[in-house]
The first five atom37 places (N, CA, C, CB, O) and aatype in JSON, in Angstrom:
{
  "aatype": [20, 20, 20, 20, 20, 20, 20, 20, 20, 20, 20, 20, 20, 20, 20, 20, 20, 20, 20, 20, 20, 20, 20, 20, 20, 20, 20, 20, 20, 20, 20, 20, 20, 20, 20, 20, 20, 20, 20, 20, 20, 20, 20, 20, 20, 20, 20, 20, 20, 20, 20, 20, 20, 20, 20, 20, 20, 20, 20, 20, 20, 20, 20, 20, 20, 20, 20, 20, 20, 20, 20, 20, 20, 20, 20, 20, 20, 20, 20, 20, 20, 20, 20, 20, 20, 20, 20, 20, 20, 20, 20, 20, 20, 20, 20, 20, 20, 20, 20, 20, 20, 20, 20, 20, 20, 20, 20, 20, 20, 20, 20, 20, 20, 20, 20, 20],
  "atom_mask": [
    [1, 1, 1, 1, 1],
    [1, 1, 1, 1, 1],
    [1, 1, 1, 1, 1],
    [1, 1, 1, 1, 1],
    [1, 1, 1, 1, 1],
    [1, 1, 1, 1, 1],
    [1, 1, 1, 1, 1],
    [1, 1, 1, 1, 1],
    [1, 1, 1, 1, 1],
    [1, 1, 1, 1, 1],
    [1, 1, 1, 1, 1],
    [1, 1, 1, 1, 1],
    [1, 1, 1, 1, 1],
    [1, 1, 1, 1, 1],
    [1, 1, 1, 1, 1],
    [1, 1, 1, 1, 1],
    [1, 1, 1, 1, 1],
    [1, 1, 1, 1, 1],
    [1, 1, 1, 1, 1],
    [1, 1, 1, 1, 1],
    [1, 1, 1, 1, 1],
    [1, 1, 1, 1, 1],
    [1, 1, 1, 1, 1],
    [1, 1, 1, 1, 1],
    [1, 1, 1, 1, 1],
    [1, 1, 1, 1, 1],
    [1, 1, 1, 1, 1],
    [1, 1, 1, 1, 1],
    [1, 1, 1, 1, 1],
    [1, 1, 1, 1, 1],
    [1, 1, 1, 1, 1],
    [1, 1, 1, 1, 1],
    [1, 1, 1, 1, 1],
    [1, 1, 1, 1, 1],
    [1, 1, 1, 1, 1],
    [1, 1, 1, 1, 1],
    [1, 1, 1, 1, 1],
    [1, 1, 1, 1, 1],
    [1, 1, 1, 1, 1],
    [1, 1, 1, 1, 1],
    [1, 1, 1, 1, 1],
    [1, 1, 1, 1, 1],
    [1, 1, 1, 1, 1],
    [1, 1, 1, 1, 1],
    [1, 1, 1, 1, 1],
    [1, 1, 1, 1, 1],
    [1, 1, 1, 1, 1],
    [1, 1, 1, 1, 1],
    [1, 1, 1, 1, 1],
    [1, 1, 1, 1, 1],
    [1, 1, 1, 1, 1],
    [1, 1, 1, 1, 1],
    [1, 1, 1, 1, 1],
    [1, 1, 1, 1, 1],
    [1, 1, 1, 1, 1],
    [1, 1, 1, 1, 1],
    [1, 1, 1, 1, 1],
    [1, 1, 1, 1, 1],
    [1, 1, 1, 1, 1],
    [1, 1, 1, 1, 1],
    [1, 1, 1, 1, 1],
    [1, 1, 1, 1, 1],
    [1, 1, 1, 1, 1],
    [1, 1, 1, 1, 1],
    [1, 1, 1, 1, 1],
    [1, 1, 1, 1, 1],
    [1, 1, 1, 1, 1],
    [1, 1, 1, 1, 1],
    [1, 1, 1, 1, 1],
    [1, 1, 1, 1, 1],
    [1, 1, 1, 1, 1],
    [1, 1, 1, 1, 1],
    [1, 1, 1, 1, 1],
    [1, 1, 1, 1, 1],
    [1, 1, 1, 1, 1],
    [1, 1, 1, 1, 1],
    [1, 1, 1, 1, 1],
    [1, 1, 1, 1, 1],
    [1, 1, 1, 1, 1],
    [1, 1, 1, 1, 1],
    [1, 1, 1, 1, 1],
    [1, 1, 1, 1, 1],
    [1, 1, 1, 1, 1],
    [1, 1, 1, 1, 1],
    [1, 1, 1, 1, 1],
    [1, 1, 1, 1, 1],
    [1, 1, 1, 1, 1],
    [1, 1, 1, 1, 1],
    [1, 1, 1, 1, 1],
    [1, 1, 1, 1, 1],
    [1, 1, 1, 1, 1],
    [1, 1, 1, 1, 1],
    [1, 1, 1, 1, 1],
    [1, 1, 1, 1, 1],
    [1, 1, 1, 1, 1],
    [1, 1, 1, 1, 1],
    [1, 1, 1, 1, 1],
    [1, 1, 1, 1, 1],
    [1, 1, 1, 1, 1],
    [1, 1, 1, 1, 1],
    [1, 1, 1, 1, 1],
    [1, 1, 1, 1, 1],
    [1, 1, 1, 1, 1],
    [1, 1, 1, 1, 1],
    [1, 1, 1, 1, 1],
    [1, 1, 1, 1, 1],
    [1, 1, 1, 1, 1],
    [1, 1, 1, 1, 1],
    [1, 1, 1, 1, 1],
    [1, 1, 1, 1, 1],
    [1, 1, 1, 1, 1],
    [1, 1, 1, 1, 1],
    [1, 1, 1, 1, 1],
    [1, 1, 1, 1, 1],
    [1, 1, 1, 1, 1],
    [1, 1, 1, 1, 1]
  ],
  "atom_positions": [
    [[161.14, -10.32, 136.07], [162.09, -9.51, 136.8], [161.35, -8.38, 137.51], [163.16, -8.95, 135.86], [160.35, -7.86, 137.03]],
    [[161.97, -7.97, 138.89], [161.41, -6.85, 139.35], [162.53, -6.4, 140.39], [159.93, -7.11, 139.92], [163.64, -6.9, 140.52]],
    [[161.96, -5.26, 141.17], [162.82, -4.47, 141.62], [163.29, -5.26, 142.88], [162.27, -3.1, 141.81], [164.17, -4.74, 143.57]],
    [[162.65, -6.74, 143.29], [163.4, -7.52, 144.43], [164.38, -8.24, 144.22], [162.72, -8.33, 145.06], [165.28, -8.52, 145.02]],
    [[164.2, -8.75, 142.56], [165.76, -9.58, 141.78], [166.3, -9.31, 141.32], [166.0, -10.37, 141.06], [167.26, -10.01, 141.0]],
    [[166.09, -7.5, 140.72], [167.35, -6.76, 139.73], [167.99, -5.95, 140.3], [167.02, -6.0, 138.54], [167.72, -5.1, 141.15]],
    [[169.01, -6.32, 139.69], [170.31, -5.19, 141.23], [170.2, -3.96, 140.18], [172.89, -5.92, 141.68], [169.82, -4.08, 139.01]],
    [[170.47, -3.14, 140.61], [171.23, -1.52, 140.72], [171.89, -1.73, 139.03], [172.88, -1.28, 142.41], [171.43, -1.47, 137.92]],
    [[172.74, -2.12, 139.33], [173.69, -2.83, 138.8], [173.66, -3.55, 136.85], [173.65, -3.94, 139.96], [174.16, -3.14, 135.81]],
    [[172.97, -4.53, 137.14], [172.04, -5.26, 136.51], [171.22, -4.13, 134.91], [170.86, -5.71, 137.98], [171.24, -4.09, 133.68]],
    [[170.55, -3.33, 136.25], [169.95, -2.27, 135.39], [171.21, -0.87, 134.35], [168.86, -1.43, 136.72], [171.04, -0.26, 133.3]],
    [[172.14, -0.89, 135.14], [172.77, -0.3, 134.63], [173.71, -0.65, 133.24], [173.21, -0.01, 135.55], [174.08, 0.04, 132.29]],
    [[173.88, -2.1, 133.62], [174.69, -2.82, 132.29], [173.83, -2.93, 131.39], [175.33, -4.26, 132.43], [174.28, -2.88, 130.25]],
    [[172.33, -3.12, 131.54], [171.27, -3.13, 130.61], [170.66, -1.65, 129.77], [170.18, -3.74, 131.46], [169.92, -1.58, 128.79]],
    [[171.14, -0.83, 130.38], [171.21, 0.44, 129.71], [172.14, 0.75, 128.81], [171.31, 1.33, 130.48], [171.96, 1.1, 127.64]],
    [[173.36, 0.58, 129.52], [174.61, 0.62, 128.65], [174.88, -0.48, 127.38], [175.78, 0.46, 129.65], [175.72, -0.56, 126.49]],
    [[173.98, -1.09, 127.71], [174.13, -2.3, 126.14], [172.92, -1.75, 125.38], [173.84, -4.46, 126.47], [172.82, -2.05, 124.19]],
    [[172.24, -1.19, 125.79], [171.08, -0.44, 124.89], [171.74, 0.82, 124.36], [169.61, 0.0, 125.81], [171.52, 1.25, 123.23]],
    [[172.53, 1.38, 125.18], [173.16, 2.64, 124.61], [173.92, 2.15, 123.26], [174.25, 3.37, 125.74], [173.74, 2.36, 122.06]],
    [[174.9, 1.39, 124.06], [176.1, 0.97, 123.56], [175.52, -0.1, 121.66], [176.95, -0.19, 125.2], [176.22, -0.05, 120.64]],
    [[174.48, -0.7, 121.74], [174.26, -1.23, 120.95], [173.78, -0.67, 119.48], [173.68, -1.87, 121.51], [173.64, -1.26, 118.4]],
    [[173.53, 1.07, 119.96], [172.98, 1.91, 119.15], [174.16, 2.95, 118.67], [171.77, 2.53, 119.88], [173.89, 3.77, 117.8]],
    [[175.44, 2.89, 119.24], [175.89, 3.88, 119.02], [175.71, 5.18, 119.41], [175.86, 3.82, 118.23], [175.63, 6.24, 118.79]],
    [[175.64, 4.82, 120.84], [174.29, 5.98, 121.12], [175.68, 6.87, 122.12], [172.25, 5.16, 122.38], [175.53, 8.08, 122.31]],
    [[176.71, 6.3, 122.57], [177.08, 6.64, 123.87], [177.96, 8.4, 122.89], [178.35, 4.99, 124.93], [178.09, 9.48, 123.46]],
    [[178.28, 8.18, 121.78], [178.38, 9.71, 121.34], [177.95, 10.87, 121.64], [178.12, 9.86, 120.48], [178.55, 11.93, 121.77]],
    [[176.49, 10.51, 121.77], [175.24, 11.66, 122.13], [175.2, 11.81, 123.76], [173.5, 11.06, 121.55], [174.77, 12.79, 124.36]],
    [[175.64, 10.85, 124.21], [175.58, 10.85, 125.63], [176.29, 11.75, 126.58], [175.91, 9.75, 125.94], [176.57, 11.14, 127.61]],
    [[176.51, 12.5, 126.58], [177.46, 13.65, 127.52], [176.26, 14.12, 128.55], [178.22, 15.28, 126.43], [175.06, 14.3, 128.33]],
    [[177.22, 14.28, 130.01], [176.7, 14.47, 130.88], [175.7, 16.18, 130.56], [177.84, 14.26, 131.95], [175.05, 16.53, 131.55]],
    [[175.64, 16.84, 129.71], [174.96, 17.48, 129.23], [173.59, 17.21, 128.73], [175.57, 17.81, 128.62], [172.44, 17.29, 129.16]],
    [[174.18, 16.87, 127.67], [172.66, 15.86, 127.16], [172.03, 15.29, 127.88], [172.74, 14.77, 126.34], [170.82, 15.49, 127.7]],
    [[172.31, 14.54, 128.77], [171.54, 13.56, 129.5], [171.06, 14.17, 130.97], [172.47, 12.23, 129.67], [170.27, 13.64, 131.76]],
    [[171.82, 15.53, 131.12], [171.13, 16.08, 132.43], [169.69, 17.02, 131.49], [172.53, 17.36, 133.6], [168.63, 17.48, 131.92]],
    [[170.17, 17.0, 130.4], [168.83, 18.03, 129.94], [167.69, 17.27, 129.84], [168.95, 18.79, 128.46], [166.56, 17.68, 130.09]],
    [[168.06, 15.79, 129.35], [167.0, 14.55, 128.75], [166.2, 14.58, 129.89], [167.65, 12.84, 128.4], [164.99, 14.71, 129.76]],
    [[166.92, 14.43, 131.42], [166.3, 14.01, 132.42], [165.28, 14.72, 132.63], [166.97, 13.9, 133.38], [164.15, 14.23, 132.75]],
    [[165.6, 16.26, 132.73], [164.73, 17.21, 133.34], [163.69, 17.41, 132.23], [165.48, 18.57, 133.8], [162.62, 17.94, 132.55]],
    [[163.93, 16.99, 130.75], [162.8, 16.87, 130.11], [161.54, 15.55, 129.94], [163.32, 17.16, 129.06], [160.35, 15.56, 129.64]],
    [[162.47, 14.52, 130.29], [161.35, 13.81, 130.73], [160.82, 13.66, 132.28], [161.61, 12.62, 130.25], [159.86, 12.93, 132.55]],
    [[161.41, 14.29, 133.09], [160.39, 14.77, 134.3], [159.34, 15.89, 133.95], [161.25, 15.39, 135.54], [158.33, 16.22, 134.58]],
    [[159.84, 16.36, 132.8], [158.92, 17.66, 132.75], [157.15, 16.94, 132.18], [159.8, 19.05, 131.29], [156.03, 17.3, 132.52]],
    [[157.69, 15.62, 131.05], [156.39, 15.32, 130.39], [156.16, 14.36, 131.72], [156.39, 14.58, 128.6], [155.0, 14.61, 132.06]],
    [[156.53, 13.71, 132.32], [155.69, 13.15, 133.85], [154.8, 14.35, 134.5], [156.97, 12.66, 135.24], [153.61, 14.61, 134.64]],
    [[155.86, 14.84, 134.78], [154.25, 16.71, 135.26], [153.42, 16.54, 134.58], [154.49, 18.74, 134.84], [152.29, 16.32, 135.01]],
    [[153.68, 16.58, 133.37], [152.29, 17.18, 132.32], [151.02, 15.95, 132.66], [152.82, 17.13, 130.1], [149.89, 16.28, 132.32]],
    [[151.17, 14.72, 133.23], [150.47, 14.0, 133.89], [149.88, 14.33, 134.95], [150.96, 13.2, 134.08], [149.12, 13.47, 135.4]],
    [[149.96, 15.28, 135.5], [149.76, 15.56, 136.45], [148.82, 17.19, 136.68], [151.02, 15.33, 136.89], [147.89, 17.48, 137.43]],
    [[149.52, 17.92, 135.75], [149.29, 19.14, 135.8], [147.93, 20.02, 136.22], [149.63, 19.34, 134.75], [148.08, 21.19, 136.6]],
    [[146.91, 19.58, 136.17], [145.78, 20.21, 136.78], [144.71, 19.48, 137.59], [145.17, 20.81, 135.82], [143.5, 19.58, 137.83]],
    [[146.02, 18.49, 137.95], [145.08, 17.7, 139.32], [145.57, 17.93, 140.97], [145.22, 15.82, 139.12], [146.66, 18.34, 141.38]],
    [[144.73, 17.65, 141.5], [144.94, 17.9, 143.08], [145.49, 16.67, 143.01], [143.64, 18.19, 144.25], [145.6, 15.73, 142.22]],
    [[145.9, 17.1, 144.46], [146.7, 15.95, 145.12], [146.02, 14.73, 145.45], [147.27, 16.38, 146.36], [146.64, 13.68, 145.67]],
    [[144.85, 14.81, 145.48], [143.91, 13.48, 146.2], [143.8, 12.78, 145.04], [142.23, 13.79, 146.93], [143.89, 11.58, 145.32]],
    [[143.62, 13.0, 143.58], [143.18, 13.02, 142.4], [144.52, 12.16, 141.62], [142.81, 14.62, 141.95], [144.55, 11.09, 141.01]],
    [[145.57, 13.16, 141.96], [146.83, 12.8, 141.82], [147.28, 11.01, 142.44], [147.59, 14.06, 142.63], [147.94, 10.15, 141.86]],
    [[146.79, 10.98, 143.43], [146.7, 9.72, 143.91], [146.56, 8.64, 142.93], [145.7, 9.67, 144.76], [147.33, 7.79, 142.5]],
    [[145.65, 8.86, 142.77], [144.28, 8.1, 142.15], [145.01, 7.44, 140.29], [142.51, 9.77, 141.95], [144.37, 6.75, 139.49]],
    [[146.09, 7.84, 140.15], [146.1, 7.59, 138.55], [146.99, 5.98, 139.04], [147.2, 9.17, 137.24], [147.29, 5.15, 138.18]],
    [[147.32, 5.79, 140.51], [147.33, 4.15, 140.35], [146.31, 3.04, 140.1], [147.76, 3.73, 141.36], [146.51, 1.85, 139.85]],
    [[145.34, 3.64, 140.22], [143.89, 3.03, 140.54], [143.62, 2.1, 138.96], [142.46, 4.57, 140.9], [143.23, 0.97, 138.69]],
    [[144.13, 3.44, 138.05], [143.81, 2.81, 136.59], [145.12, 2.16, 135.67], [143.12, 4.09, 135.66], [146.33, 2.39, 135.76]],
    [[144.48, 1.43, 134.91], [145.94, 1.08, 134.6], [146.58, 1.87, 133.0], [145.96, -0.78, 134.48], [147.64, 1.94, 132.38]],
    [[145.07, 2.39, 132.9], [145.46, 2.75, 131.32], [145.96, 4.33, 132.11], [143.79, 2.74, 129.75], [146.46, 5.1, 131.3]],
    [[145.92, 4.61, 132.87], [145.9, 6.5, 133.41], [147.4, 5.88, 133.75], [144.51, 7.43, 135.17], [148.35, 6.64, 133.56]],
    [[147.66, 4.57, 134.22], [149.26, 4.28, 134.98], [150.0, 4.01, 134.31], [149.54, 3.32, 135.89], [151.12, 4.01, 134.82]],
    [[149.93, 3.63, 132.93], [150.74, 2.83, 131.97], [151.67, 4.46, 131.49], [149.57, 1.79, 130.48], [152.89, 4.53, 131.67]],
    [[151.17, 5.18, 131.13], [152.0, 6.03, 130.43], [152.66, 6.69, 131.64], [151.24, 7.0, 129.38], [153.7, 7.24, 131.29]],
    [[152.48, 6.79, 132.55], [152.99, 7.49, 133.96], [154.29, 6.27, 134.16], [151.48, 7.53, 135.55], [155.32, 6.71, 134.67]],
    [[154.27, 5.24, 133.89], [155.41, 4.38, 134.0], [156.45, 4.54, 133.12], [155.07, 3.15, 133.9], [157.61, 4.33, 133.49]],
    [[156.15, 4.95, 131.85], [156.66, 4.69, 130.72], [157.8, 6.56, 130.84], [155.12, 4.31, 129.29], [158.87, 6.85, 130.31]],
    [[157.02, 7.24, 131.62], [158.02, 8.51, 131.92], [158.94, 8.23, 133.13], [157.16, 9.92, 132.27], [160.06, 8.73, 133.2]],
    [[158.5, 7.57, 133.92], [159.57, 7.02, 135.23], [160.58, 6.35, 134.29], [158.82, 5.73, 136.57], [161.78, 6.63, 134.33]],
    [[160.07, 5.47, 133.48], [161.12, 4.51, 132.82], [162.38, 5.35, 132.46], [160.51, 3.78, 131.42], [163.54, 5.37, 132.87]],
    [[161.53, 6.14, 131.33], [162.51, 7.51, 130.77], [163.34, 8.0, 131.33], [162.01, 8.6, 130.54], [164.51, 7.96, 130.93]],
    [[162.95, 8.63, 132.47], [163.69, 9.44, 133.42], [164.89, 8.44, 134.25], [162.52, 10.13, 134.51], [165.95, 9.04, 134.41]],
    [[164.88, 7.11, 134.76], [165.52, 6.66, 135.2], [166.42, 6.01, 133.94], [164.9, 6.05, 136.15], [167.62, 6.27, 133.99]],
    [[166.07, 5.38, 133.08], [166.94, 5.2, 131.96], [168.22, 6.66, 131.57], [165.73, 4.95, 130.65], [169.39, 6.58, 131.19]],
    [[167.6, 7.56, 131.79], [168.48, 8.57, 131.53], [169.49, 8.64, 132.67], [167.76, 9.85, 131.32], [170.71, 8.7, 132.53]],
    [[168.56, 8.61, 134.3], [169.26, 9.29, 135.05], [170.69, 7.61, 135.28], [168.07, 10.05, 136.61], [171.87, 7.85, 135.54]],
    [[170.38, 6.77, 135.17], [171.32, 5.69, 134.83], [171.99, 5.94, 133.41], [170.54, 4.29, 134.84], [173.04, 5.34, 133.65]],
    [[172.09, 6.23, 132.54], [172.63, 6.74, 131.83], [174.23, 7.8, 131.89], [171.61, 7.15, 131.54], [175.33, 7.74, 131.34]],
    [[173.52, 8.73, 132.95], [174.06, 10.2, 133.65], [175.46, 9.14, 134.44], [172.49, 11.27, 135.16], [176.67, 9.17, 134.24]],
    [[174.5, 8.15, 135.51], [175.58, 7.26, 136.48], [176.58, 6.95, 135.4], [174.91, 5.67, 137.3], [177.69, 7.46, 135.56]],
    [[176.45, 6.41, 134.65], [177.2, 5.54, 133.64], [178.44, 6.75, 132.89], [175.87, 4.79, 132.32], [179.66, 6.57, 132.99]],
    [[177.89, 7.83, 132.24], [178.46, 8.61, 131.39], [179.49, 9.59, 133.22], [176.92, 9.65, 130.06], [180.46, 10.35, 133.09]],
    [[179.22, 9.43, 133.83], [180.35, 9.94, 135.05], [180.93, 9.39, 135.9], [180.03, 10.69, 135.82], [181.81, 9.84, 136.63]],
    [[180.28, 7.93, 135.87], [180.74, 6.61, 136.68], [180.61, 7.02, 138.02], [182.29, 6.05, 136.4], [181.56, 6.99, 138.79]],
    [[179.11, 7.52, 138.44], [179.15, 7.77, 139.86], [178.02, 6.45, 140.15], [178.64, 9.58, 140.37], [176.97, 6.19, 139.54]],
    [[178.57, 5.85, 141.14], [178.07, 4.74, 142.33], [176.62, 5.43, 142.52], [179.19, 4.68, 144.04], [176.41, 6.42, 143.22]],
    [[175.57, 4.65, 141.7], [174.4, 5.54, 142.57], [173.93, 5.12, 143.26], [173.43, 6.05, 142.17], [172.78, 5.51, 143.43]],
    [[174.41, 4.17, 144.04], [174.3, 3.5, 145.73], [174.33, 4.7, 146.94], [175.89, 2.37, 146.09], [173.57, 5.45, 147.56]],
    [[175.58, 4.39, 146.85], [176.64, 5.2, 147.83], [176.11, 6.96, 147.33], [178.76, 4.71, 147.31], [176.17, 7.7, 148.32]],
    [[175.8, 7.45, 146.51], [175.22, 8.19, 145.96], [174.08, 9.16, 146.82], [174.82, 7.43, 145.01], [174.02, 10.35, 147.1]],
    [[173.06, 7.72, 147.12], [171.92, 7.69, 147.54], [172.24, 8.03, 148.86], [171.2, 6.54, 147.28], [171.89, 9.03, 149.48]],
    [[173.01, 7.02, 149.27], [173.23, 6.29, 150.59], [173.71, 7.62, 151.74], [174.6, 4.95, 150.33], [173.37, 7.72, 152.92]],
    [[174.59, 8.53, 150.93], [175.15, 9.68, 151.61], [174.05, 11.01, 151.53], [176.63, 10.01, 150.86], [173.8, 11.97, 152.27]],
    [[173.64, 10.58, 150.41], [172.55, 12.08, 150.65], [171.34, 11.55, 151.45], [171.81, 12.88, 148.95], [170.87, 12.35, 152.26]],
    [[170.88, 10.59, 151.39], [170.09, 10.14, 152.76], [170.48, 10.4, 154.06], [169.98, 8.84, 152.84], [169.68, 10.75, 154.93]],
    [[172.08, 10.17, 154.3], [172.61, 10.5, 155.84], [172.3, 12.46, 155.83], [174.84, 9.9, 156.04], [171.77, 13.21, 156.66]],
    [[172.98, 12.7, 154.39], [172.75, 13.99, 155.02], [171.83, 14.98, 154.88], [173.6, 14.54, 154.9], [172.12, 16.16, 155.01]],
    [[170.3, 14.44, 154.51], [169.18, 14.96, 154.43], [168.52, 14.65, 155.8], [168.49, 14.49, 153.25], [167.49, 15.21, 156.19]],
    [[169.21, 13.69, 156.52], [169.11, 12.67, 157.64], [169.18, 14.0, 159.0], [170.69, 11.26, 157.57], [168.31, 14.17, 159.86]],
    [[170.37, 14.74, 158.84], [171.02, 15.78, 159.09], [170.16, 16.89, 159.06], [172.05, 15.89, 158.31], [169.58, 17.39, 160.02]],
    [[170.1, 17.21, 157.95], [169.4, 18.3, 158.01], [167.74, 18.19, 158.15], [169.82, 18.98, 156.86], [167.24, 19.26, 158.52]],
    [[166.96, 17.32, 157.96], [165.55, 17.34, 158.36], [165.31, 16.17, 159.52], [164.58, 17.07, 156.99], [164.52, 15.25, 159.3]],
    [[166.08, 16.26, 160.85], [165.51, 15.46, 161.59], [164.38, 14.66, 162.45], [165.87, 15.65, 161.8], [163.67, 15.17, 163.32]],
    [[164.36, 13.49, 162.08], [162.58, 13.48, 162.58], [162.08, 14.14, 163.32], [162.03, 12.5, 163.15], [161.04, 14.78, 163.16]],
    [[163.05, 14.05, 164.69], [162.12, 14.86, 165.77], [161.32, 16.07, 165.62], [162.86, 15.25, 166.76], [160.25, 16.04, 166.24]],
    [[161.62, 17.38, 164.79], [161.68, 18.2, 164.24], [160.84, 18.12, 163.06], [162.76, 18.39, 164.17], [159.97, 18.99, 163.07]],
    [[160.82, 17.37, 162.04], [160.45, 17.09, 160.86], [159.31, 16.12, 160.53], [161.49, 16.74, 160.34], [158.59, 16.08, 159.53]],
    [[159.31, 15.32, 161.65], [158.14, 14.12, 161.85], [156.4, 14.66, 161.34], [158.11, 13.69, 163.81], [155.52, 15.04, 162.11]],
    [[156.32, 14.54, 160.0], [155.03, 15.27, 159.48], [154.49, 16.46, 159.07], [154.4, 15.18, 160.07], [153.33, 16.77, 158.8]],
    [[155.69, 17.19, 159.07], [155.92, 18.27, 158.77], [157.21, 18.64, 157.1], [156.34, 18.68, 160.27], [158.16, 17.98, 156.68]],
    [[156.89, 19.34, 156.82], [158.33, 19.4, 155.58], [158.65, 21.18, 156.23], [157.65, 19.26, 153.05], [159.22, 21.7, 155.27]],
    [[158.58, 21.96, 157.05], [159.05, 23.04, 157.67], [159.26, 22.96, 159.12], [158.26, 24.02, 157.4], [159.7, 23.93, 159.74]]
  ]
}
């Protein structure tokens, strides 16, 4: 499986039966799970934390430096699907609208290689 044959979707019922199979969805409040998130983005930083950006690159290169850098994406998206689930927000359409309106506010012409 990968991210060209697993829907959105897919991933989400597969969370929720991992939740759900543990008894887990108790603990689950959109509280908890907004804190989980920002704590496992926090240990992804800590991967990161006293490297440059060029350097920063570079931890695809290895696989043992990439393996645990996956294993916090995992985290973090397991949660942040979690979050979808425990508020039942579409994180399609989700996406889909804050793209139009980041679309909006940083227009290429303007923005083309630049982030100011």
């Amino acid at each position: 499986m990968s991210d060209r044959t697993t829907t959105l979707a897919e991933l989400r019922e597969a969370v929720q039966r991992f939740v759900d199979e543990r008894d887990w969805r108790q603990f689950h409040s959109p509280k908890n799970l907004s804190m989980a998130i920002a704590i496992e983005a926090a240990e992804l930083m800590e991967h990161f934390q006293w490297l440059g950006s060029t350097e920063s690159r570079q931890a695809a290169d290895s696989s043992e430096d990439l393996a645990p850098i996956r294993e916090e994406l995992a985290d973090i998206l397991c949660f942040a699907l979690s979050f979808a689930n425990a508020l039942d927000i579409d994180v399609t359409t989700a996406v889909r609208e804050k793209l139009a309106k980041n679309a909006e506010k940083y227009p290429v012409d303007r923005f083309h290689g630049r982030f100011r």
